[in-house]
Z-matrix of the N, CA and C atoms (Angstrom, degrees):
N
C 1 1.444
C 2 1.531 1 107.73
N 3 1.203 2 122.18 1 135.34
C 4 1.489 3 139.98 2 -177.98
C 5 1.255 4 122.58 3 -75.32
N 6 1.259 5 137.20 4 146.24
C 7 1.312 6 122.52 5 -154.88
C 8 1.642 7 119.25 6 -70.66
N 9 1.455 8 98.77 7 -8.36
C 10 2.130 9 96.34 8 -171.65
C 11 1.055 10 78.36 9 -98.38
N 12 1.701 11 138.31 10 -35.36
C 13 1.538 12 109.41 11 -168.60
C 14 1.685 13 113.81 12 -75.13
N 15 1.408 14 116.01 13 -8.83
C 16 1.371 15 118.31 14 168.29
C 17 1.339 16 106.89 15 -79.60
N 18 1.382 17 123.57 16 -37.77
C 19 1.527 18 97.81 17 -166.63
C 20 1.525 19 103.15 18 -75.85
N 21 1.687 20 114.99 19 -39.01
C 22 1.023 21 120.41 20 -174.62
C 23 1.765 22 131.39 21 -29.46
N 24 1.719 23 91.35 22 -56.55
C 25 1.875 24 114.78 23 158.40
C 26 1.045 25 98.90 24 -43.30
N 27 1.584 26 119.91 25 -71.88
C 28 1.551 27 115.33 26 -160.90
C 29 1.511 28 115.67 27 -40.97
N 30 1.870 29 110.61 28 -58.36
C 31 1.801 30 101.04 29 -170.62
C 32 1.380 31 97.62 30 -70.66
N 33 1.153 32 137.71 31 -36.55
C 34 1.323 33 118.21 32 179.34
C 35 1.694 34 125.55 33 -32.99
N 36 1.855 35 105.73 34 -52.25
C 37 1.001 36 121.66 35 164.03
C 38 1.715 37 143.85 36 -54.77
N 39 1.728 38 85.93 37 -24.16
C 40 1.625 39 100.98 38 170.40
C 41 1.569 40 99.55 39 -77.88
N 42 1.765 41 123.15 40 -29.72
C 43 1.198 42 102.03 41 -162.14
C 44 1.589 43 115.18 42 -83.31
N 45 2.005 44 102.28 43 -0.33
C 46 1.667 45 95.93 44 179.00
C 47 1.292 46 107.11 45 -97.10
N 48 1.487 47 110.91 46 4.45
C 49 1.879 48 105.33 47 -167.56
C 50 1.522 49 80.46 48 -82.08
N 51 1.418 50 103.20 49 -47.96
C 52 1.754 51 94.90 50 -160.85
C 53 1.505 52 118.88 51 -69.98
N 54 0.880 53 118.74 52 -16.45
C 55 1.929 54 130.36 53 176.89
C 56 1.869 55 79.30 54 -65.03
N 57 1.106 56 117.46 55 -95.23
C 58 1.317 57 139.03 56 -163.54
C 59 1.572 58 111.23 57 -16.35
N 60 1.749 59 94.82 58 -53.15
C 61 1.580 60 106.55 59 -172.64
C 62 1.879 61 113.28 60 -52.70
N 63 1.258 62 129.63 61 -11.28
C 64 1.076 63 114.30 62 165.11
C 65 1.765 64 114.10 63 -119.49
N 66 1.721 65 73.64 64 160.87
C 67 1.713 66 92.99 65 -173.27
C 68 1.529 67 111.22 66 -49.11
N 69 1.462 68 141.56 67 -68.42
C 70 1.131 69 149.82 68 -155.49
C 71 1.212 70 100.68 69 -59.64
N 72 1.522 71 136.13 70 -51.57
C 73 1.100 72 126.88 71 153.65
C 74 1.394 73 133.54 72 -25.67
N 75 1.236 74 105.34 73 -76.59
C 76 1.623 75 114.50 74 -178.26
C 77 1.616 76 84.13 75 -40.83
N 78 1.618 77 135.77 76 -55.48
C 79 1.385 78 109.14 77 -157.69
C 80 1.806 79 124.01 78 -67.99
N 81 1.684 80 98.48 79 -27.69
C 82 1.359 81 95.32 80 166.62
C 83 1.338 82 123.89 81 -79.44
N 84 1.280 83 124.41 82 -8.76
C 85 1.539 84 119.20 83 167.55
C 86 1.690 85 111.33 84 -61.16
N 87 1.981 86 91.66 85 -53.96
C 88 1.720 87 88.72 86 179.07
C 89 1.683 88 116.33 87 -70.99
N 90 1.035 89 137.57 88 -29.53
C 91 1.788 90 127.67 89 152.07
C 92 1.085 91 101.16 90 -41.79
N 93 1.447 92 148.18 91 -66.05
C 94 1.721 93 126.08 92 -167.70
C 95 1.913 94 114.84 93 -86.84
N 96 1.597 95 103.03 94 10.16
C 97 1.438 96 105.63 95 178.09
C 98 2.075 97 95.79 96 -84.14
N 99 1.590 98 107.49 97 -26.46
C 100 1.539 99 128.29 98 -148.25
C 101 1.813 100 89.98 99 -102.48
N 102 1.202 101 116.93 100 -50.78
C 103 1.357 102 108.92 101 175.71
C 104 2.214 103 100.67 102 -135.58
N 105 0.928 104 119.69 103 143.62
C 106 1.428 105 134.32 104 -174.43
C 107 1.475 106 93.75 105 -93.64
N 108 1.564 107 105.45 106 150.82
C 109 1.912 108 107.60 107 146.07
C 110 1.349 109 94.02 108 74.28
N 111 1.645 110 142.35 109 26.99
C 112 1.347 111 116.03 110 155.96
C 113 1.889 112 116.91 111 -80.30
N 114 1.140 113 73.94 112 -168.55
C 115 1.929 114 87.18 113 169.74
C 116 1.026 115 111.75 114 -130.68
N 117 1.435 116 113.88 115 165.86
C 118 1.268 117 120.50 116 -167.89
C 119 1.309 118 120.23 117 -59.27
N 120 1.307 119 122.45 118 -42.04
C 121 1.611 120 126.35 119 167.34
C 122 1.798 121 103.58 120 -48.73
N 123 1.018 122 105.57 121 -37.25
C 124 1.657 123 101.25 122 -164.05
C 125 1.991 124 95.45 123 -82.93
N 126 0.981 125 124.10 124 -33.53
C 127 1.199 126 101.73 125 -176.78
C 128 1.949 127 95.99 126 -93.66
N 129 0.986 128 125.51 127 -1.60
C 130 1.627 129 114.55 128 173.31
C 131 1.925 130 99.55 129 -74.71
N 132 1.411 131 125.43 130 3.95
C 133 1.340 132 126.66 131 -169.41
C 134 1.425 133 96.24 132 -82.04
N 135 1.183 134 134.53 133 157.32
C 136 1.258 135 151.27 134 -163.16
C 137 1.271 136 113.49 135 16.96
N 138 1.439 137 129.78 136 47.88
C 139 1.507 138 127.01 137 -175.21
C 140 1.632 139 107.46 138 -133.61
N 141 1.207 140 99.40 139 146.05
C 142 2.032 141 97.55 140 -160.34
C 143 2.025 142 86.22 141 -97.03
N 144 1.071 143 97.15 142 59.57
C 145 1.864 144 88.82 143 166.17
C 146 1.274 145 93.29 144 -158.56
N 147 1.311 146 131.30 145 148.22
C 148 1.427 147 146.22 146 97.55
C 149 0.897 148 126.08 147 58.96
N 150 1.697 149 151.48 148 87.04
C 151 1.447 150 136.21 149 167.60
C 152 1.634 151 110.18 150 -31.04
N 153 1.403 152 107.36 151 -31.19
C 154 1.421 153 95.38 152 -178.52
C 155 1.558 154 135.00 153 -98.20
N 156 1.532 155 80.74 154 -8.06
C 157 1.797 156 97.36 155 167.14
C 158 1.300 157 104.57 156 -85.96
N 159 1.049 158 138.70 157 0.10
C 160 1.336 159 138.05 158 -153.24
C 161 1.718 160 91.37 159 -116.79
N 162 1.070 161 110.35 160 -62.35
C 163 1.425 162 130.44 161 159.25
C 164 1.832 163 102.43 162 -13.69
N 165 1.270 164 98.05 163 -83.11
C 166 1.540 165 112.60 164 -171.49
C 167 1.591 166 105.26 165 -49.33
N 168 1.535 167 113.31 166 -39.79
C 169 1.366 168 83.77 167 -141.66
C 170 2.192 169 89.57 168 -89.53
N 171 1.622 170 99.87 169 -4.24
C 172 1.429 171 100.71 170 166.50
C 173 1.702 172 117.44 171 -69.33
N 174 1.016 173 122.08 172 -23.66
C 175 1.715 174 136.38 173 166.98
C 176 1.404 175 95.80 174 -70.04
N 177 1.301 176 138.40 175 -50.17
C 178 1.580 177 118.91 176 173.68
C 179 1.642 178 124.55 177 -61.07
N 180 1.449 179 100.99 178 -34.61
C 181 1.773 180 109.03 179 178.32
C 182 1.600 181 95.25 180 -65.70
N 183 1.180 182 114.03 181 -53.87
C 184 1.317 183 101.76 182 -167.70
C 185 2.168 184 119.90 183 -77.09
N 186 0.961 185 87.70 184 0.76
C 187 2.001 186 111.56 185 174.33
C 188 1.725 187 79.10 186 -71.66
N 189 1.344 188 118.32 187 -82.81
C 190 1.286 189 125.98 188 -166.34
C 191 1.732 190 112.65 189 -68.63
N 192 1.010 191 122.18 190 23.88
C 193 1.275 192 129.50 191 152.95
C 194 1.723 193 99.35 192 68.45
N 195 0.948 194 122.75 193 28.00
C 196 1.556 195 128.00 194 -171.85
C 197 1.457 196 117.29 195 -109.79
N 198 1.562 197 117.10 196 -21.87
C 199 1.188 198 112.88 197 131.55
C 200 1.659 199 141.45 198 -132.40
N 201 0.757 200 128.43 199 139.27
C 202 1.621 201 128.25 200 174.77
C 203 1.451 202 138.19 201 -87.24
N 204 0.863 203 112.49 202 100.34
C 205 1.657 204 120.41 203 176.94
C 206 1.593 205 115.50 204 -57.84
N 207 1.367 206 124.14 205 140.52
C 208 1.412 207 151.80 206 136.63
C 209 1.548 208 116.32 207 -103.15
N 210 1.658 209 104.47 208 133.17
C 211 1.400 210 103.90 209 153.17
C 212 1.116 211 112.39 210 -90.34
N 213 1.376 212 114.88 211 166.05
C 214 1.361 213 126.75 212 167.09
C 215 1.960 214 110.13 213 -146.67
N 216 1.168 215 96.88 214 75.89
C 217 2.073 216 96.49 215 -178.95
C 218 1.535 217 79.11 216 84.08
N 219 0.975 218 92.35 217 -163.87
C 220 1.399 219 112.43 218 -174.88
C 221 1.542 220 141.68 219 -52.94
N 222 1.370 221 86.40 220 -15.63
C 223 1.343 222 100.92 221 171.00
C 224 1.754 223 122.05 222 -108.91
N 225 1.442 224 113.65 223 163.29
C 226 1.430 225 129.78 224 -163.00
C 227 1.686 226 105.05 225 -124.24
N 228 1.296 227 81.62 226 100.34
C 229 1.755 228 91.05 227 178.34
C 230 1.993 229 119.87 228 -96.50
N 231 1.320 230 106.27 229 128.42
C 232 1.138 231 118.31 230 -179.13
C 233 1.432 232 127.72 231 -83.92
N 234 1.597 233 120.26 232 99.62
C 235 1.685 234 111.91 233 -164.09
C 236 1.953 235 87.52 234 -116.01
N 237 1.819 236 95.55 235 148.73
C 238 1.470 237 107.36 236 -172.38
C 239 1.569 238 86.59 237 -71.62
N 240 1.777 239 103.35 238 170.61
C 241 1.390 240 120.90 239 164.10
C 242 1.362 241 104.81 240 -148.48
N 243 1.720 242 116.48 241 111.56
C 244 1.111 243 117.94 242 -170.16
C 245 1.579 244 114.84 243 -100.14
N 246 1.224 245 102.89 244 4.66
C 247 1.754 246 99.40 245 168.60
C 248 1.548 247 117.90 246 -65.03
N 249 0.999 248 132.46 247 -7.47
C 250 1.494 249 108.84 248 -173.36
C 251 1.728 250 86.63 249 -98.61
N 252 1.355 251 121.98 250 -43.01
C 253 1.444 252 99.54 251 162.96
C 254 1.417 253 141.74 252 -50.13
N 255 1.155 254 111.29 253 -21.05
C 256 1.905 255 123.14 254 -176.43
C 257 1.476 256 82.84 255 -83.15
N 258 1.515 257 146.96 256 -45.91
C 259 1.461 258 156.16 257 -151.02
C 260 1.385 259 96.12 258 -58.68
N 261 1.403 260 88.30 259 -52.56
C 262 2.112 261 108.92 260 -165.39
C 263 1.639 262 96.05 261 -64.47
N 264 1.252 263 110.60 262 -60.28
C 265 1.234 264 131.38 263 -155.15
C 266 1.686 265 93.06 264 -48.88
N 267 1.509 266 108.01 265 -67.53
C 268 1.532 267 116.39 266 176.68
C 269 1.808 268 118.22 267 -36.44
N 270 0.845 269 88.49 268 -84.37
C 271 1.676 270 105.19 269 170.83
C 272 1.353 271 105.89 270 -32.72
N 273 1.586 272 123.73 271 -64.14
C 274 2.184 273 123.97 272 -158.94
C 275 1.788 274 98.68 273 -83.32
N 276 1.588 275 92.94 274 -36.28
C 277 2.030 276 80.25 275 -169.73
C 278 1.220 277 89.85 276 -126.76
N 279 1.224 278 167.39 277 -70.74
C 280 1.402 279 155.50 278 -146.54
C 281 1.476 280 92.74 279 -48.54
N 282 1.400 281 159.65 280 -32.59
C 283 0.953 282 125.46 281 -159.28
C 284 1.834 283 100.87 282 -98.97
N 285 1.167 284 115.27 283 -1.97
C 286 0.931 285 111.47 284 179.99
C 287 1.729 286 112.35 285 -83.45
N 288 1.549 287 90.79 286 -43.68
C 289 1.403 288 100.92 287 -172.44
C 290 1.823 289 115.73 288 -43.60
N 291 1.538 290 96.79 289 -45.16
C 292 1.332 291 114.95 290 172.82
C 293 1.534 292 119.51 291 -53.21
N 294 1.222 293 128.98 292 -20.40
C 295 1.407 294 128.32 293 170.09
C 296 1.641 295 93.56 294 -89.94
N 297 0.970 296 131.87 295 -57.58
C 298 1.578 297 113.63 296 -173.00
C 299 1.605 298 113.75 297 -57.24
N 300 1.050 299 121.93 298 -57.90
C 301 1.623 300 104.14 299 172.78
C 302 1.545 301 123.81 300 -67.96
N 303 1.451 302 137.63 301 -13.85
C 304 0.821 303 125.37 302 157.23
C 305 1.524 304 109.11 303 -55.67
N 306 1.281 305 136.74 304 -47.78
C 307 1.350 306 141.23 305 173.18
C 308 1.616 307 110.85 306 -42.07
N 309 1.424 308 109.61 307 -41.69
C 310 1.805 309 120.17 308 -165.73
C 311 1.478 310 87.65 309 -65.99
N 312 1.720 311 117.73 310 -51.32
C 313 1.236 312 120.28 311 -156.63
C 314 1.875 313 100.49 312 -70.95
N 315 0.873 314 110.42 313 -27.84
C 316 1.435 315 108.21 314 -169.35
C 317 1.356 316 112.76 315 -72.52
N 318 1.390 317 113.83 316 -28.81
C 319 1.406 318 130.98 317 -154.18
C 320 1.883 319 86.29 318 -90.99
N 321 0.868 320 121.08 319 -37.57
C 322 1.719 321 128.78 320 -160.28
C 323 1.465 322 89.55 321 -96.68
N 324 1.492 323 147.99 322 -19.94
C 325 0.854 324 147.29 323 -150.03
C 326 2.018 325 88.59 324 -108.29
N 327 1.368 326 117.17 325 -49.26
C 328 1.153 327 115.36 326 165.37
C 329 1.434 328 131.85 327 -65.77
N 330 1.046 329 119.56 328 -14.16
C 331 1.712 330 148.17 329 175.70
C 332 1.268 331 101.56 330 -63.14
N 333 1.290 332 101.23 331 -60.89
C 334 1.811 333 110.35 332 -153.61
C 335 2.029 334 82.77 333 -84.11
N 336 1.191 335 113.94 334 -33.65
C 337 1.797 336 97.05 335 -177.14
C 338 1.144 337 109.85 336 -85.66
N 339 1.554 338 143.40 337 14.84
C 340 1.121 339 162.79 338 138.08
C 341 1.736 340 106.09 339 102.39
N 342 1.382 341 115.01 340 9.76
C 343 1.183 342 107.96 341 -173.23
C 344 1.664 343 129.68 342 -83.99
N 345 1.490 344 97.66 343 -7.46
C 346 1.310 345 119.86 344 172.14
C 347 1.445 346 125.41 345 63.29
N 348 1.534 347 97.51 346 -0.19
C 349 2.015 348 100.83 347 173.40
C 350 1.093 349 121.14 348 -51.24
């Protein structure tokens, strides 16, 4: 990978740590993880902020590509996008994960050949 396409990943990646890093967020991600395609009135429903704080901090999810808008008439519907999380996910813990079960497999792989290493 080339160096703009590295940095490129990278700010991309600063922009999902930082969406993520707050609470209100994480809660409107999980409302459109629980129901897809609301609007903004519909997710300002049981939430102690602001159409317009609510507003903003949906312009940051969608900065970080985490959520995506459709209109439909007049209205602006909000659907989750969980790829930049599976992205993170891949990259911060999948590679880890992959050394521990290769280990499980190795360990079961010596088991069954009775050598017990």
């Amino acid at each position: 990978m080339d160096d703009g396409l590295k940095a490129d990943a990278a700010f991309r990646a600063d922009l999902v740590f930082k969406a993520l890093a707050d609470t209100s967020r994480r809660e409107l991600l999980d409302r459109l993880r629980a129901e897809n395609g609301q609007t903004l009135s519909e997710l300002c429903t049981r939430l102690d902020m602001t159409r317009q704080a609510v507003s903003k901090h949906l312009a940051i999810l969608e900065e970080a590509n985490l959520v995506a808008t459709v209109r439909r008439g007049r209205e602006k519907l909000h659907y989750l996008n969980p790829v930049p999380i599976h992205e993170i996910a891949e990259r911060w813990i999948g590679k880890f994960e992959r050394s521990r079960l290769q280990a499980l497999s190795d360990l079961k792989q010596a088991l069954e050949d009775g050598t017990g290493e």
